[in-house]
C-alpha positions in Angstrom: 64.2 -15.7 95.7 64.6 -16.1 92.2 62.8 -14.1 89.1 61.2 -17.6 88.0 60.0 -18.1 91.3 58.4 -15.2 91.8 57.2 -15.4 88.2 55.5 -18.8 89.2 54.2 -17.4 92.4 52.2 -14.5 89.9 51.2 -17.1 87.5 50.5 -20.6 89.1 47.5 -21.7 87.1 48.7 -20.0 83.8 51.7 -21.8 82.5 52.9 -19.0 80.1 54.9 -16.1 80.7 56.2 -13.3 79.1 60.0 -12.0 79.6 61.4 -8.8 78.2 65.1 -8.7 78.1 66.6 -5.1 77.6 69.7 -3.1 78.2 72.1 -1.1 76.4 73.6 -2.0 73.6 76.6 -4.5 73.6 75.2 -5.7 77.2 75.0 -9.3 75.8 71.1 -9.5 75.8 71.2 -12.0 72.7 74.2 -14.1 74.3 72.5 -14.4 77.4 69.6 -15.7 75.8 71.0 -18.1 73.5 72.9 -19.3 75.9 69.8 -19.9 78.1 68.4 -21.8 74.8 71.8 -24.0 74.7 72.6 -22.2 71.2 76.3 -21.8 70.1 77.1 -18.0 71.2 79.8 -18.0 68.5 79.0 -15.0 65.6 76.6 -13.3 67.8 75.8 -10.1 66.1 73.8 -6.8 67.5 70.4 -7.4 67.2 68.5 -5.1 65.1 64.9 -5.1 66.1 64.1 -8.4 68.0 64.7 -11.8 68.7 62.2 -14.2 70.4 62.6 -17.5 71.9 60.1 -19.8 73.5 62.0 -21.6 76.4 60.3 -24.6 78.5 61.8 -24.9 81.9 59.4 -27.1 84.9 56.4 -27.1 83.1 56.4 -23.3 82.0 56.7 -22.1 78.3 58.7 -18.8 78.8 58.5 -16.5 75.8 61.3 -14.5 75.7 61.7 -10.8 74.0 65.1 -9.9 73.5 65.2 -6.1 71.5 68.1 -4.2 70.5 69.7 -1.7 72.8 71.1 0.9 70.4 70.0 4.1 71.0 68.2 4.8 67.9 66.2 1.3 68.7 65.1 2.5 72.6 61.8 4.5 71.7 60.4 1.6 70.5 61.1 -0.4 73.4 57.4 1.1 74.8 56.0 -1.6 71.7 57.0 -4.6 74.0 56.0 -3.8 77.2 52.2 -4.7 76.9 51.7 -8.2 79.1 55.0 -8.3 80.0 55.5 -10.6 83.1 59.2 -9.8 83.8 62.0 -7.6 82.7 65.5 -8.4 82.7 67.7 -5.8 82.7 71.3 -6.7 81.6 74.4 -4.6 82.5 77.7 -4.5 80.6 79.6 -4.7 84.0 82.8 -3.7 82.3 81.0 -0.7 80.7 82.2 1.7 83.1 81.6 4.8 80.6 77.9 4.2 80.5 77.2 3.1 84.0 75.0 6.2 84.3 73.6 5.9 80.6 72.4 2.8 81.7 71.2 4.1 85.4 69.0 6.6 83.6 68.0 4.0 81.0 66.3 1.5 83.6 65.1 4.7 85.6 62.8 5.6 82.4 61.7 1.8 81.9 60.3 1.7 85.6 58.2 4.9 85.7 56.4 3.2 82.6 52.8 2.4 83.4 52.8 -0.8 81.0 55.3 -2.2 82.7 53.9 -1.7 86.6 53.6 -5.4 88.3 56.5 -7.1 86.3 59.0 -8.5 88.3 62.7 -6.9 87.7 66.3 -9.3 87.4 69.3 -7.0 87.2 71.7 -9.5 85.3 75.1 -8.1 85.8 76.7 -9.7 82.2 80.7 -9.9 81.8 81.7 -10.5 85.4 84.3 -12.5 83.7 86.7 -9.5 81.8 89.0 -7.8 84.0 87.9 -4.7 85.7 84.6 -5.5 85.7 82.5 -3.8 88.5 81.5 -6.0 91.3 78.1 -6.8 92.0 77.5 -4.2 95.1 79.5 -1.5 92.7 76.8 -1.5 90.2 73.8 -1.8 92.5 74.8 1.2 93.9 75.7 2.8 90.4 71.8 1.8 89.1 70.2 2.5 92.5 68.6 -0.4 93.2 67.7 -0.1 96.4 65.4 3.3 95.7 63.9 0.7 93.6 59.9 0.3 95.5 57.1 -1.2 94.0 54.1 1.2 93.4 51.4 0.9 95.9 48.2 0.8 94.8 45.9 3.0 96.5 43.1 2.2 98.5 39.9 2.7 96.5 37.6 5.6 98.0 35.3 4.8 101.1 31.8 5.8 100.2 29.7 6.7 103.2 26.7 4.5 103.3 
């Protein structure tokens, strides 16, 4: 099931949503999304601080967030999370160096309490260059399959 559809499935009477697109840096966050937006990738630069983009797609306006990924930039990450919808986490799959940088990275993002209920897409960028790592390689690098969604607890029974 796709990320949209899920997305839908959350938001079926609201037709807005909110995406937050993150990574490391050099992951190809702004490519992806200009590429999404049918913009010429050609020039693309590191984004310092943010870009946002509102995309239409079957009826919903999808307001994108893409911020930087250098390191001095991730602390204030935590200033985008409010009503976020759905992350997407991109992965330099050719980044071999930072696999674990990036591990620890998304680790951090999903013990965040602002973020609890938005739907996660690991987009696995640069499949393309040689020696990039295959899909199953870098689910098993990040973890992904430790990867549960909290549970919310029962609310206390109250005898009568």
């Amino acid at each position: 099931m796709g990320l949209l559809t899920i997305l839908k499935k959350m938001r079926e009477k609201e037709r807005e949503l909110r995406l937050l697109v993150l990574g490391l840096d050099n992951a190809g966050k702004t490519t992806l999304l200009k590429r999404l937006n049918g913009e010429d990738v050609g020039g693309t630069s590191p984004t310092l601080g943010f870009n946002i983009k509102t995309l239409e797609h079957r009826g919903f306006q999808l307001h994108v967030w893409d911020v930087g990924g250098q390191s001095s930039l991730r602390s204030y990450w935590r200033n985008y999370f409010e009503s976020t919808d759905g992350l997407v986490w991109v992965v330099d799959s050719s980044d071999h160096e930072r696999l674990k940088l990036c591990a620890r990275e998304l680790k951090a993002l999903l013990k965040e309490e602002r973020l609890a209920g938005a739907s996660l897409l690991v987009f696995a960028n640069k499949q393309d260059l040689p020696g990039a790592l295959p899909a199953g390689d870098i689910r098993q690098a990040l973890e992904l399959d430790s990867i549960r969604s909290p549970v919310t607890p029962d609310p206390p029974v109250t005898p009568a």
